[in-house]
C-alpha positions in Angstrom: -34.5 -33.3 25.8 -34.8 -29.2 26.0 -37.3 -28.8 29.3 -38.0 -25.2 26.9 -41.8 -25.2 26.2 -43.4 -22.9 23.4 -46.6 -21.0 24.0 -49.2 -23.7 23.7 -47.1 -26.6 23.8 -48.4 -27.2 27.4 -52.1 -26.5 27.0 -55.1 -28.4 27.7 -58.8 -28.2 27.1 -59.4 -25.8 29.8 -55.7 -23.7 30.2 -53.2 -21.9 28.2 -50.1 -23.8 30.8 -50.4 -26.6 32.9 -47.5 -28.1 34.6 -47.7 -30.6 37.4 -45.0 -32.5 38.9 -46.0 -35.5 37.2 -45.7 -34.1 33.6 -42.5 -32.0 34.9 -40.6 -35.1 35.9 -40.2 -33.8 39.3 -41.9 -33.9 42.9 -43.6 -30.8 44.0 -43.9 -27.6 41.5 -46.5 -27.1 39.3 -48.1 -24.1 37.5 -51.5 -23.3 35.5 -52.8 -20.4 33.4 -55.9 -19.6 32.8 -57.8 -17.5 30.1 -60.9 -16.5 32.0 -62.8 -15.2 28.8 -64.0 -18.8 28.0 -65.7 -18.9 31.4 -65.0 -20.2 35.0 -62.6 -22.9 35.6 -62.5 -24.9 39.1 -60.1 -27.1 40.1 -59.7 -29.2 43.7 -56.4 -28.5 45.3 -55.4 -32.5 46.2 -52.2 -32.3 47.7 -51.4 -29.0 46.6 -51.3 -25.6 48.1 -51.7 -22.7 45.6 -50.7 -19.1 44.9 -53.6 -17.4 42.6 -52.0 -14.4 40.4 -53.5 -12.2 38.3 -51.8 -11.6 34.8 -54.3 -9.9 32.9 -57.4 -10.2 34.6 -59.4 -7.2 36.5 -62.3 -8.1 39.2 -61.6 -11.9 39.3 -64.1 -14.0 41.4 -62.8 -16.5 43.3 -64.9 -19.0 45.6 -62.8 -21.1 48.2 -64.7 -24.1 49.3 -67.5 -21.5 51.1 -65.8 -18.7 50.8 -65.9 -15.8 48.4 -63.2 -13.4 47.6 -62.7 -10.5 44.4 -59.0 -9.6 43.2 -59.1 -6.1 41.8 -56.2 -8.0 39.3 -54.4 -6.2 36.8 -54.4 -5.5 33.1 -51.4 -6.9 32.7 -47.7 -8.1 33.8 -46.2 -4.7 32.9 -48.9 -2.6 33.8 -48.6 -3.0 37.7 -48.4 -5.1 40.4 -51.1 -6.8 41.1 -53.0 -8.5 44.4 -52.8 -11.8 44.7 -54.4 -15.1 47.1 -53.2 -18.0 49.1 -55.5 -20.8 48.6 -55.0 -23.8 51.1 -54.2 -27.3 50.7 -57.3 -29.6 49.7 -59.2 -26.7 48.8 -62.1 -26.4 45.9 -61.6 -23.8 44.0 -63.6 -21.0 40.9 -62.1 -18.8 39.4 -64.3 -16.7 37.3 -63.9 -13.0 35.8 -64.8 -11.4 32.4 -61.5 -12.1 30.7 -57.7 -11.9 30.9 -55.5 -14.4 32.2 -54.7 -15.7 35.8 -51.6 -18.0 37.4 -52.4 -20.9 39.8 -49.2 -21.2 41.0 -48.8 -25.3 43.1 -46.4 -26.7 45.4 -47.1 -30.4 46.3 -47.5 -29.7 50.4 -49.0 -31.6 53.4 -49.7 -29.0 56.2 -52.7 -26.8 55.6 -52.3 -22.7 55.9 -55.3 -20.2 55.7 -56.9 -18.6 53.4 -55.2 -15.4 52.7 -55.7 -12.1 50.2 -52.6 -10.0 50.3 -53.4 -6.2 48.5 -51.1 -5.0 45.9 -50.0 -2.5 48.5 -48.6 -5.2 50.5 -46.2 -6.8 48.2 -43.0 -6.1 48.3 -41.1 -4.7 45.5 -37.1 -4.6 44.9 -34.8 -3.5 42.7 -32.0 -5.7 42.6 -28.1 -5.6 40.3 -26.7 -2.8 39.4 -26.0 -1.6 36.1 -27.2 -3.5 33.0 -28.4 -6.6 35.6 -30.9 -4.2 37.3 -34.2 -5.5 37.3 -37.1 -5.3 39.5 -38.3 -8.4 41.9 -41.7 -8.8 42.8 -41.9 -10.4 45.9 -45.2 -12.2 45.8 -44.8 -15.3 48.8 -41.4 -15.8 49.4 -40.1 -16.9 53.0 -39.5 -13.2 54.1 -42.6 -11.8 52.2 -45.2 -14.6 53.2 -44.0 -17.1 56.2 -47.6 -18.7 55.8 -47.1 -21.3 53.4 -46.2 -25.1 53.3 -43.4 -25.2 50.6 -44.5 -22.9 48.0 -42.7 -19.8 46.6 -43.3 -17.5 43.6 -42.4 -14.1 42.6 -42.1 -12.2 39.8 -38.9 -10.5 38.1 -39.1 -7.8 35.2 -36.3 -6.5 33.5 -36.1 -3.6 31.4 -35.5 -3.8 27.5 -31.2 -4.3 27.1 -30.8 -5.5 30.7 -30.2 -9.4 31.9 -31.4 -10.6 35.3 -31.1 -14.2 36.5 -27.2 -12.8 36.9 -25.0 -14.4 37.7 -25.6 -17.7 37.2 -26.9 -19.8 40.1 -28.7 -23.0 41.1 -30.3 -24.8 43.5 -30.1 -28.2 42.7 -28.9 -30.3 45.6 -26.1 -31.6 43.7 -22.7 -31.5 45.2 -22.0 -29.2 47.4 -24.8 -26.4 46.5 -27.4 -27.8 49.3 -30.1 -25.8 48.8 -33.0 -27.8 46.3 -35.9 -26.2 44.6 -37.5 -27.0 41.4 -38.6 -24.1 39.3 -41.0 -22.5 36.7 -40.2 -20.3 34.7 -43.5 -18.4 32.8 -42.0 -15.7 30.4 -44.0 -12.8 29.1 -42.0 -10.8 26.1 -43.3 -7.3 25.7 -42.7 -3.9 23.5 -41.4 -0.6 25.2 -44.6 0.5 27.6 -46.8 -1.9 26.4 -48.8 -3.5 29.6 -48.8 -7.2 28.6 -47.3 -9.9 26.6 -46.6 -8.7 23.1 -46.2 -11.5 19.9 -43.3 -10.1 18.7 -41.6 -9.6 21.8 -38.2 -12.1 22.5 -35.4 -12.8 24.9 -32.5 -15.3 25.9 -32.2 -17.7 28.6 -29.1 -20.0 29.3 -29.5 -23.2 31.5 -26.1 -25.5 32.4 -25.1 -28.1 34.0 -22.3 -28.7 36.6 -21.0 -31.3 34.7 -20.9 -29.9 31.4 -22.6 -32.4 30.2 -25.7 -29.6 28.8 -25.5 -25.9 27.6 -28.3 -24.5 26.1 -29.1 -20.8 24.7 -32.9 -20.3 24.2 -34.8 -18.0 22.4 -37.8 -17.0 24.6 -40.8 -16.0 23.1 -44.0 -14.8 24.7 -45.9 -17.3 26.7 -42.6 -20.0 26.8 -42.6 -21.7 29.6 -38.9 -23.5 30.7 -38.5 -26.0 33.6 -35.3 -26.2 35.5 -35.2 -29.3 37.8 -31.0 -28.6 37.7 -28.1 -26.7 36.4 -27.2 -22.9 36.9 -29.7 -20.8 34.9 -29.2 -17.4 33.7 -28.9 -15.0 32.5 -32.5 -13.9 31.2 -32.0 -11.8 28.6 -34.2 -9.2 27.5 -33.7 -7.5 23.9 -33.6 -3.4 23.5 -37.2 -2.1 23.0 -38.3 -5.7 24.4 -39.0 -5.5 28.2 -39.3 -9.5 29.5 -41.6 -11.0 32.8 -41.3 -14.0 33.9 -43.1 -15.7 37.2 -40.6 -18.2 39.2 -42.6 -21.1 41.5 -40.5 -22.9 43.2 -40.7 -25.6 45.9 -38.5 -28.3 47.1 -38.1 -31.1 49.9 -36.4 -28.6 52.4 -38.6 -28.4 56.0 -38.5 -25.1 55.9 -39.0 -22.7 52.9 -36.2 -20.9 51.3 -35.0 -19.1 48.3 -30.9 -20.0 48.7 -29.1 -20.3 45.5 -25.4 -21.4 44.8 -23.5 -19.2 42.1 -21.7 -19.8 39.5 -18.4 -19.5 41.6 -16.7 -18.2 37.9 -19.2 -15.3 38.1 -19.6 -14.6 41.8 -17.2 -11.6 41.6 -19.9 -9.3 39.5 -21.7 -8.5 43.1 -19.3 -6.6 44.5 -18.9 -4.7 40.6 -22.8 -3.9 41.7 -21.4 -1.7 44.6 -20.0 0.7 42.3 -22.8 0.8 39.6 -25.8 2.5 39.1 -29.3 1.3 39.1 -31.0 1.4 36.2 -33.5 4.9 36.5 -36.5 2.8 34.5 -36.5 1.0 37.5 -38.9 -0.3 39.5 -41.2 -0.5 36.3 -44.4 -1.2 38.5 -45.6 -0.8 41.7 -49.0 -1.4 43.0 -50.5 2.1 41.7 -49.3 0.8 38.1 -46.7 1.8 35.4 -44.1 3.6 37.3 -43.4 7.2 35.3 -40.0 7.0 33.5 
């Protein structure tokens, strides 16, 4: 069964996305998106820790059990980078706003952190690859970015129109002798050229494979998909000429301490050190936190 999800495939009354561990098949990552336009939505964080992202969203209200916070947001995932807020384990949570879409990003977790706000100044942005596998990385509450956190991670990876990120291949699947386990979402926005968000014609690729052999599969990704990979190397992401392509990554795992360790592909390793002697692309970073950056 293809863990590939189509826009709307994974909606409910109340979201455009929801993904728990439950109806994921696995143990602690989970992921919701929100349309705001409809009106608030609240949610109790049981056994969860969260990472609240805006994707389209400007001004979004959030209350945290008594507390109240604003996100100055974004207008959308290729318009700029955007604030973002920890919200602790067992928290209540509403999230209101006049429109545009928001992430709740979940890790299944058991020690409570603070509530935190980090600015958009604050995040730390990367370009990564060389060549035709450059592509920015948004580093939104990773282990080096964010220590304050249970087991959750997330951050967010554009790649210019023509380019592939999620290269080489890699995993982190515990299997063998690749030790380091996370599941992951992936939450794929397709856009045109310099549009700012999602875009229904946009498209991509995305290749996930097992060790054994024993699955290959090519996807087409369309805007909104939404792909689960509990194993396998995964990549590359693919992003067609014209076609720019986002995609949020949560992942968590079992580990005691948080990390973001991968195994490659040990057939693909070598195209690191080709890297060394490529350049970047120049469209790159596409955002920072004062918006589209000028290409």
């Amino acid at each position: 069964m293809s863990n590939h999800h189509r826009a709307g495939t994974l909606a409910t009354d109340d979201s455009l996305v929801t993904v728990t561990p439950e109806t994921a098949g696995w143990t602690y990552s989970g992921l919701e998106v929100f349309d705001l336009g409809p009106g608030p939505v609240e949610r109790t964080l049981d056994g969860l820790e969260a990472v609240l992202v805006p994707l389209s969203a400007t001004d979004v209200e959030v209350v945290v059990d008594d507390e109240s916070l604003t996100l100055a947001g974004r207008t959308g995932v290729f318009a700029a980078v955007s604030d973002w807020a920890y919200l602790p384990l067992g928290s209540r949570v509403r999230i209101s706003g006049n429109g545009g879409e928001v992430a709740l990003c979940t890790a299944r977790a058991t020690e409570r952190f603070p509530l935190r706000v980090t600015a958009a100044a604050d995040v730390p942005v990367e370009v990564r690859g060389g060549g035709r596998a450059s592509r920015q990385v948004t580093n939104i509450a990773t282990p080096d970015s964010f220590p304050t956190a249970d087991r959750i991670n997330v951050c967010e990876v554009l790649t210019p129109g023509g380019n592939v990120s999620s290269w080489p291949p890699h995993r982190h699947d515990g299997i063998g002798d690749c030790e380091p386990t996370n599941e992951e979402v992936y939450y794929f926005r397709t856009g045109r050229l310099d549009g700012e968000h999602g875009h229904p014609h946009g498209q991509g690729l995305f290749r996930v494979y097992t060790v054994d052999g024993s699955s290959d599969e090519t996807v087409t990704v369309l805007d909104g998909d939404v792909h689960l990979v509990g194993q396998g190397y995964h990549g590359p992401s693919t992003a067609q000429p014209e076609y720019p392509m986002y995609f949020l990554n949560v992942l968590a795992g079992p580990a005691s301490e948080r990390t973001m360790a991968f195994c490659d592909d040990p057939d693909h390793h070598w195209v690191r050190e080709a890297w060394e002697v490529q350049e970047q692309d120049p469209r790159l970073p596409l955002t920072s936190a004062d918006g589209q950056v000028a290409r």
